[in-house]
N, C-alpha and C positions, 0 to 999 in steps of 0.2 A: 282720204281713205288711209286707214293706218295700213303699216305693212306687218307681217306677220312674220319674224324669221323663224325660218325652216330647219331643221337637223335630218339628217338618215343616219342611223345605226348600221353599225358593219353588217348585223342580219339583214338590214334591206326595209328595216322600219320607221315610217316617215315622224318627226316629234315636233313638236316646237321647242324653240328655247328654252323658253319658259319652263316646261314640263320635264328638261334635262336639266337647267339649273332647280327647280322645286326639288328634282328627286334626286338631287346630287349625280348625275353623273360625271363619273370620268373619261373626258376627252377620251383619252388614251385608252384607254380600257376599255372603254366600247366603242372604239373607233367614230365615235360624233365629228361630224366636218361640217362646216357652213355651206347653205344653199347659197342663203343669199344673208345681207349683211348692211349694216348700215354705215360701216365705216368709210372714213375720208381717205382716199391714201393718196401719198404723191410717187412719183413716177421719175426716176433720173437716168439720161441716157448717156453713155460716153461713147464717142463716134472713132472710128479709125481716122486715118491720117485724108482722109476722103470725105465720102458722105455717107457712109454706110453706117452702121452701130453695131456697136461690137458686144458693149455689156450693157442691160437693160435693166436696175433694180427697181423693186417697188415696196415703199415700207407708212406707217400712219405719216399720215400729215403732222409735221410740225419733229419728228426722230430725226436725230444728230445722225449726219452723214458717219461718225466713229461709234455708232450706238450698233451692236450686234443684233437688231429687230429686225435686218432687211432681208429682202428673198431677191436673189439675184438668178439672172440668167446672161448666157454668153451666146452669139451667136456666130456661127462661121459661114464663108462667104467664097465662094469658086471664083478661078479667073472671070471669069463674064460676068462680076457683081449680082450674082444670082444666091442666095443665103441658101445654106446645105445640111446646117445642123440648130438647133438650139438645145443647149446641154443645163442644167443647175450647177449653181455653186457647191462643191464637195457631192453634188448626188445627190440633194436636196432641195425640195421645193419648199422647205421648212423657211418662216422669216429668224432666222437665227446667223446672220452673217452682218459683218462691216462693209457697207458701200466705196470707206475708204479702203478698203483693204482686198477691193476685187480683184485685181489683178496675181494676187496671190494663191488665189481658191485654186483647185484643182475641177476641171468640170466634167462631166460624165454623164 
C-alpha cells in the first residue's frame, strides 16, 4: 500500500503533498508542516557524566555531525535523576543547528 503524505495549512486545511508542491506552495507562508513523512533520519545522543542524556539531536540519515540541518534538544534532570525540562536549541524546533556545536546553543 502506498503512503500518502499529508500537509495541514495554518487554516486547518488538510492537502497532500503533491497538491502543495503542484500549486507551489510556500512552506512558510502558508504555514504547511509535515504529517507524516518518509524520511530516514538518525538520532544522536550525548549523555551526562552518568546515564542520563543530556542533548538529543535528530537530523537525515547520512548529515555531517558540523552540517547546520540538525534539530537539537536538551534535557534537564532533578537530584533524583527524574528529567524536569526538555527545551530546543536557541528556541527552536527548526533542523537548522550544528550537533557539533550543541553545547553552545542557548535553550529555551
Amino acid at each position: 500500500m502506498a503512503r500518502t503524505n499529508i500537509a495541514r495549512s495554518k487554516d486547518g486545511n488538510t492537502i497532500t503533498l503533491e497538491d502543495a508542491f503542484a500549486n507551489s506552495y510556500d512552506a512558510t507562508q502558508y504555514g504547511i508542516r509535515v504529517l507524516n513523512d518518509d524520511l530516514d533520519y538518525t538520532t544522536l545522543i550525548d549523555y551526562d557524566s552518568g546515564t542520563n542524556p543530556i542533548y538529543i539531536g535528530k537530523a537525515a540519515t547520512g548529515t555531517l555531525t558540523s552540517a547546520a540541518t540538525w534539530q537539537i534538544m536538551k534535557i534537564t534532570w532533578d537530584v533524583n535523576n527524574n528529567p524536569t525540562e526538555i527545551k530546543w536549541a536557541d528556541s527552536v524546533i527548526t533542523f537548522t543547528k550544528e550537533w557539533d556545536e550543541r553545547a553552545s546553543y542557548t535553550y529555551g
